[in-house]
N, C-alpha and C positions, 0 to 999 in steps of 0.2 A: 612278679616280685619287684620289676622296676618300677611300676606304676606306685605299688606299694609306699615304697622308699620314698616317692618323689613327694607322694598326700604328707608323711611323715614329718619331711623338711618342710614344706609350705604349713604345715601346721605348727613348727617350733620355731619357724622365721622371726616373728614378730616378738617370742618373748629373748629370742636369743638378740635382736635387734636391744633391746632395751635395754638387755643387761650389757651387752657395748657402753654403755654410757650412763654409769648409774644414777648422773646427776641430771637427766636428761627429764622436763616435765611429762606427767603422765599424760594421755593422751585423754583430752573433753571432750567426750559425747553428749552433744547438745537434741535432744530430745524434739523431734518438730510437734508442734501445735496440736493438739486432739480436737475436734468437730465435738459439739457435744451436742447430743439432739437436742436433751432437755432447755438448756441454756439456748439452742438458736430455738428450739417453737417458742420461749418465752418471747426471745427477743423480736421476735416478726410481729409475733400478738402482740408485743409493747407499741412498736411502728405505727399499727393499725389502730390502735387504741387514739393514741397521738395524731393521726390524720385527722379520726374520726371530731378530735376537739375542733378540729380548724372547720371541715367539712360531714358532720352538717353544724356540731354546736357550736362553735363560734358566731357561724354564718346567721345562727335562729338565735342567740343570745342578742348579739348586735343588731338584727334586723327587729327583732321584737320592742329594745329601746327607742328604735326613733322612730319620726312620723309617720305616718301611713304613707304618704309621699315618695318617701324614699328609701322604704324597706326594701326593696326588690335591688336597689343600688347598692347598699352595703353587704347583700346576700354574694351580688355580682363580684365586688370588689374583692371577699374573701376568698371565695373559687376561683377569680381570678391569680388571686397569689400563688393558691396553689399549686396551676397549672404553670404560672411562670418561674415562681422558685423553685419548681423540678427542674425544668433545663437548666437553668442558671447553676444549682446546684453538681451536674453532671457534668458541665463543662468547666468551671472553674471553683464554685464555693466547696467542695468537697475537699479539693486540694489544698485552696488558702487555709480551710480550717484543721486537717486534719493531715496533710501528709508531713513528714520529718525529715525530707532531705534539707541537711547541710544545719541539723538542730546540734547544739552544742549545750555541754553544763559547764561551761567555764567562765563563762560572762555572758554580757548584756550582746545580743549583735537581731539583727532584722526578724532572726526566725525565734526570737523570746517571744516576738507580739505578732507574727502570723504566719501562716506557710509557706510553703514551695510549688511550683507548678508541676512537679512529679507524679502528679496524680491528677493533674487535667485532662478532660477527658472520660475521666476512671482509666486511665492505661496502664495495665501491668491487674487491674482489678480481673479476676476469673471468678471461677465455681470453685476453686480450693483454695482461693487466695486467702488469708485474714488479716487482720489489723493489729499490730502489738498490743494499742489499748481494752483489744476484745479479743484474746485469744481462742477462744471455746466457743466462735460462731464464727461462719461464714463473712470474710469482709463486704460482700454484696448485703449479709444484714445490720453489719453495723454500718453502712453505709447510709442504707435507705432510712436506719430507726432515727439517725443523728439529721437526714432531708427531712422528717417529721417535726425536729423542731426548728428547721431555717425554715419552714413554712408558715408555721403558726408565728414565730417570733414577729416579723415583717406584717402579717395578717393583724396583731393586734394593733399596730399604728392607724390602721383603718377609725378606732375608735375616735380619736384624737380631733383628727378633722372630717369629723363625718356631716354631709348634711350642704355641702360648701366647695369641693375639692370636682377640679376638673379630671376626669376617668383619666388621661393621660397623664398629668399628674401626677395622680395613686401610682401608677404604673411605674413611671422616673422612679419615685421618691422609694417607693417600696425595694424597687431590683437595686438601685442603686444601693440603701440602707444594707441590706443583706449581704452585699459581697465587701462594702467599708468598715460596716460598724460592728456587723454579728458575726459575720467569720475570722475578724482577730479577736473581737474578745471571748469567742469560743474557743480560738485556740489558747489565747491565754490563761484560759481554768484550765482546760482539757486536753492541753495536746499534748501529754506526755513530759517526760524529764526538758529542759531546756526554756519550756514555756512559762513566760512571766509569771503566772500568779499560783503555778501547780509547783513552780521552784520555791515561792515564798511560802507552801503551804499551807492555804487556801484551801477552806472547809466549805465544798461547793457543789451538793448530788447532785443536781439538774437543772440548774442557771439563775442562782437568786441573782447574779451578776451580768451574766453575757445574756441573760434570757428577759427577767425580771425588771431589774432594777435598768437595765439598760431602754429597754422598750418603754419603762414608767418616764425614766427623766428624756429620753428621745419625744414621748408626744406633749409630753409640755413644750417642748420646743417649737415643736408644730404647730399646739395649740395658738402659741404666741405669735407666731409670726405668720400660719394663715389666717389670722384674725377672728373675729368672733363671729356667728351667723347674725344674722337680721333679727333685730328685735329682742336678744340675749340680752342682758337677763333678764329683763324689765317681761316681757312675754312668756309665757308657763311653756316648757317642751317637755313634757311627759309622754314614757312610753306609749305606745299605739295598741301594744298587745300583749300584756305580761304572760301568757300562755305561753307565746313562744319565746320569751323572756327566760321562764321555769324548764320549759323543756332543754332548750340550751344551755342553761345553766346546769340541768341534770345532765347532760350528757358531758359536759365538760369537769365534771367532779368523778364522771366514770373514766373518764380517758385519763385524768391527771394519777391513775395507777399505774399505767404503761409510763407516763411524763415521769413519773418519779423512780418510780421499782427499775425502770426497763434498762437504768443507766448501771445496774450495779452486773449486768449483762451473765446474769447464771440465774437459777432456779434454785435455789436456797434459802438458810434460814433469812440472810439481809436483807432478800427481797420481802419476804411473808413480813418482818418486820417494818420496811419501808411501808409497803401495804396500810399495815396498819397505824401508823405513825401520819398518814397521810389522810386515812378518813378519820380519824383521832380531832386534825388540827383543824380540817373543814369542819368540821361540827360544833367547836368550841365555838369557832370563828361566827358561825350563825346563830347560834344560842347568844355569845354578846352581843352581837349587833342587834338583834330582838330584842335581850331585854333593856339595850339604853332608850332604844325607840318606845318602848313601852311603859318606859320611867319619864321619860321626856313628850310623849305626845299620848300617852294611854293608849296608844294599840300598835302590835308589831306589825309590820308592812313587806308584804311579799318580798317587795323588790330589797325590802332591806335584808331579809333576813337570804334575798341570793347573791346579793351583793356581797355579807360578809363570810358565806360558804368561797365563792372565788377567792377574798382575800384572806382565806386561813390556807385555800390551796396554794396561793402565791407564796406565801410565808416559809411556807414547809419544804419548800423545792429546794435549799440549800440545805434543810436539815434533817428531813427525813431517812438518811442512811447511818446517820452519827446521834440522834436522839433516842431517850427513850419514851415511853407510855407519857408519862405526865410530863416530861419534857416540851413532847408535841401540841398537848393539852394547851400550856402555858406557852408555847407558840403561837396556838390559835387564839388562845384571847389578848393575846397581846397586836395581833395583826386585826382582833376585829372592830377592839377600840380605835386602833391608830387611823384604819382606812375608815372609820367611821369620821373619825375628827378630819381628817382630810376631805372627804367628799361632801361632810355637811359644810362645815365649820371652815377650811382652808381657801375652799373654792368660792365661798360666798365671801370672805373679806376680800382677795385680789382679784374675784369677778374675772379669773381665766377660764375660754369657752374649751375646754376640754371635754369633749360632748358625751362622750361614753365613760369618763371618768379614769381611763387607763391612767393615770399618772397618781391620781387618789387610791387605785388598787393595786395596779401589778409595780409600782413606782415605790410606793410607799411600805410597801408589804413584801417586793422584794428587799428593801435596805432593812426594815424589821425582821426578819428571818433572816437572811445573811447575817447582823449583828448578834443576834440572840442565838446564831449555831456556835460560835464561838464562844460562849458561856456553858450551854445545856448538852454541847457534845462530848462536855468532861465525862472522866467515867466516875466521879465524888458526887456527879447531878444526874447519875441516870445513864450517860451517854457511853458511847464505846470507843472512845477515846482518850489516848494516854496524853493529856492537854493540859496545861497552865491557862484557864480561862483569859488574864490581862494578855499574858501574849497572844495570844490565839485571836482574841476580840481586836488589837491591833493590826493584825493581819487580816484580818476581814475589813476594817473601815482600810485601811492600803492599798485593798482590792477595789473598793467600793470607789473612793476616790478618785483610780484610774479611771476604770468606767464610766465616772460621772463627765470625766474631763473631755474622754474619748471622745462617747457619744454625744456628748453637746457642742463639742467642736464639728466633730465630722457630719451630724446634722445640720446645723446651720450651714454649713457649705454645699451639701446636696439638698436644702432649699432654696438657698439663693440661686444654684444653677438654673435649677430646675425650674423655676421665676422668669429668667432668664430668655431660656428655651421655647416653653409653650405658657407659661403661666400655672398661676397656682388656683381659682378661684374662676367658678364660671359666674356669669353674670348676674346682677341683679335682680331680674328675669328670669333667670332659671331657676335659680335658689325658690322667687316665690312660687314656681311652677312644680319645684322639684325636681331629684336625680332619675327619680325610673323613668320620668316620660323626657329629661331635655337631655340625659346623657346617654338611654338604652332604646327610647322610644316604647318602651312599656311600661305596666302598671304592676303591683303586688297583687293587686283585687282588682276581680273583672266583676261589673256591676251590670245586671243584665237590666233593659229598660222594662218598666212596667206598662201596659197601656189602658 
């Protein structure tokens, strides 16, 4: 009976507790985080999808544009980012970009434009840890799918000075860009309440900003200051093997589904939408590009027409979550005029040796989609957004702006280090010899003798 008695009172505790003090707040049960499978197997597939751009298609995109000389160098220099922007990423860019200690929404202070070291390391990172900005997966997968694009990003400056850049060099220039330039301005799309341009409301799926637009105007800078190769322009540098040109390029329009879908981190209708919003604006984008080439020189040209597949997929990275069907359409041909006029037309009046054209595609075609999400993410144009186009379009050039100022600051200053240190340019000599035998000691192609 006493037993009885005592379940009784510990079971009427709590409401006679309450009513002691009627004005007393109800008690918040905060709910912890649900694991959601479907949303983490997308997201891991998203991860790997987005490796897979860097390693192998970027590696075969980029190796296929230049000489036979020094394919095998720019294969190296992508794999090698890789494997260096994983550690990097593990011991400190994860944290700069991405943790929130001491983030505030009251004003301006250090951790609006980048993170905290509270997550260097990954310490406090587990197997049931998550992330606030991905609640419904494992923070070990939103960890790795977000090291998917600190890899690729740093990887595509490879383009910029390709053909001319001393192997240690790449190495500086690359590790250093990544922890100065791409993990604040990632944190400032993406890193939640407090962060500069997610407080100004910045319409931003997958980095037309921190990703795109930042890596386009970072290798013009490059462009210009490691100088032009030998014999530019006066001398034809045409790719060596548009096969692996094509393959690359195909692989990198398959990956850019995980690049774009994998950020809205669930398995749902936004995603199947992003999906298709993204191979929408790659298609428009190569269909223009072919038909000006075909209007202007009477026949479309492979390279042209994967030229403007990449820069419809650049376009579409800040808008593919917030557009709709013909939205994306009219993204795509809007990015594949613009990167048309810039890689024919821009680079031939100021004759800057931007060798793979990065700052003509992902440059130009990120501030084009960035701009035009601000217009087409209205939901009056298609889009799924309750949005004032003129405001909206202000807050994207805001964004834009930052970025430009960022990254061409913070670039010039990790090349002139880097000048400094080991230099930026192997010699005159090498260059006529080439990167795979003066920087690797190997070749692309082994040539067996005949007798």
């Amino acid at each position: 009976m006493s037993r009885f008695a005592g379940l009784i009172i510990l079971w009427c505790c709590p409401a006679l507790l309450s009513c002691a003090d009627p004005t007393a707040p109800a008690a918040v049960v905060t709910a912890a985080p649900v694991i959601n499978s479907g949303d983490t197997a997308w997201v891991l597939t998203s991860a790997a999808l987005v490796l897979f751009m860097t390693i192998p298609g970027l590696g075969l995109f980029y190796a296929g544009l230049v000489r036979t000389k020094n394919a095998l160098a720019v294969m190296m220099q992508c794999f090698t980012c890789t494997a260096v922007m994983t550690l990097l990423w593990v011991l400190v860019g994860y944290s700069l970009a991405f943790d929130q200690t001491h983030m505030s929404t009251t004003g301006l202070n250090l951790q609006s434009f980048v993170g905290w070291f509270g997550k260097a390391g990954l310490l406090g990172l587990t197997a049931d840890s998550v992330h606030p900005l991905m609640p419904t997966v494992p923070e070990a997968a939103f960890c790795i799918f977000q090291l998917s694009f600190a890899i690729i990003t740093p990887a595509l400056l490879v383009g910029a000075f390709a053909e001319r850049i001393r192997f240690s060099a790449m190495l500086l220039i690359t590790s250093a860009w990544m922890l100065l330039v791409y993990c604040p301005l990632a944190h400032m799309a993406w890193g939640g309440p407090g962060a500069l341009f997610f407080d100004w409301g910045l319409l931003d799926a997958a980095g037309g900003t921190a990703i795109e637009a930042n890596s386009g105007i970072a290798a013009l800078v490059l462009a210009l200051m490691v100088g032009r190769r030998q014999g530019f322009p006066q001398t034809p540098m045409i790719p060596h093997n548009m096969l692996l040109c094509a393959t690359g390029a195909g692989m990198l329009w398959v990956g850019w589904f995980g690049f774009n879908a994998g950020g809205v981190g669930a398995a749902n209708g936004t995603t199947a939408m992003t999906v298709l919003a993204t191979q929408l604006a790659a298609a428009a984008a190569a269909v223009t590009w072919s038909l000006i080439e075909w209007f202007k020189n009477g026949k479309p040209s492979a390279l042209g027409a994967i030229t403007g597949a990449v820069g419809g997929l650049v376009a579409i990275t800040p808008a593919a979550m917030f557009v709709g069907p013909l939205g994306a359409i009219v993204v795509g041909m809007a990015a594949g005029f613009a990167c048309w006029f810039a890689v024919v037309k821009l680079k031939s009046i100021f004759k800057y040796d931007d060798s793979l054209d990065v700052f003509g595609v992902h440059g130009v075609g990120g501030i084009v989609g960035t701009i035009l999400t601000g217009v087409l993410a209205a939901k009056a144009l298609g889009g799924s957004k309750d949005i004032e186009p003129l405001a909206q379009t202000l807050i994207q050039l805001k964004a834009l702006a930052v970025t430009a100022v960022w990254s061409i600051a913070a670039t010039w200053l990790i090349v002139k280090l880097t000048d400094r240190l080991v230099g930026l340019r192997v010699t005159a000599s090498e260059e006529r010899t080439g990167l795979d035998l003066a920087s690797h000691g190997e070749t692309a192609y082994q040539y067996e003798e005949r007798l």
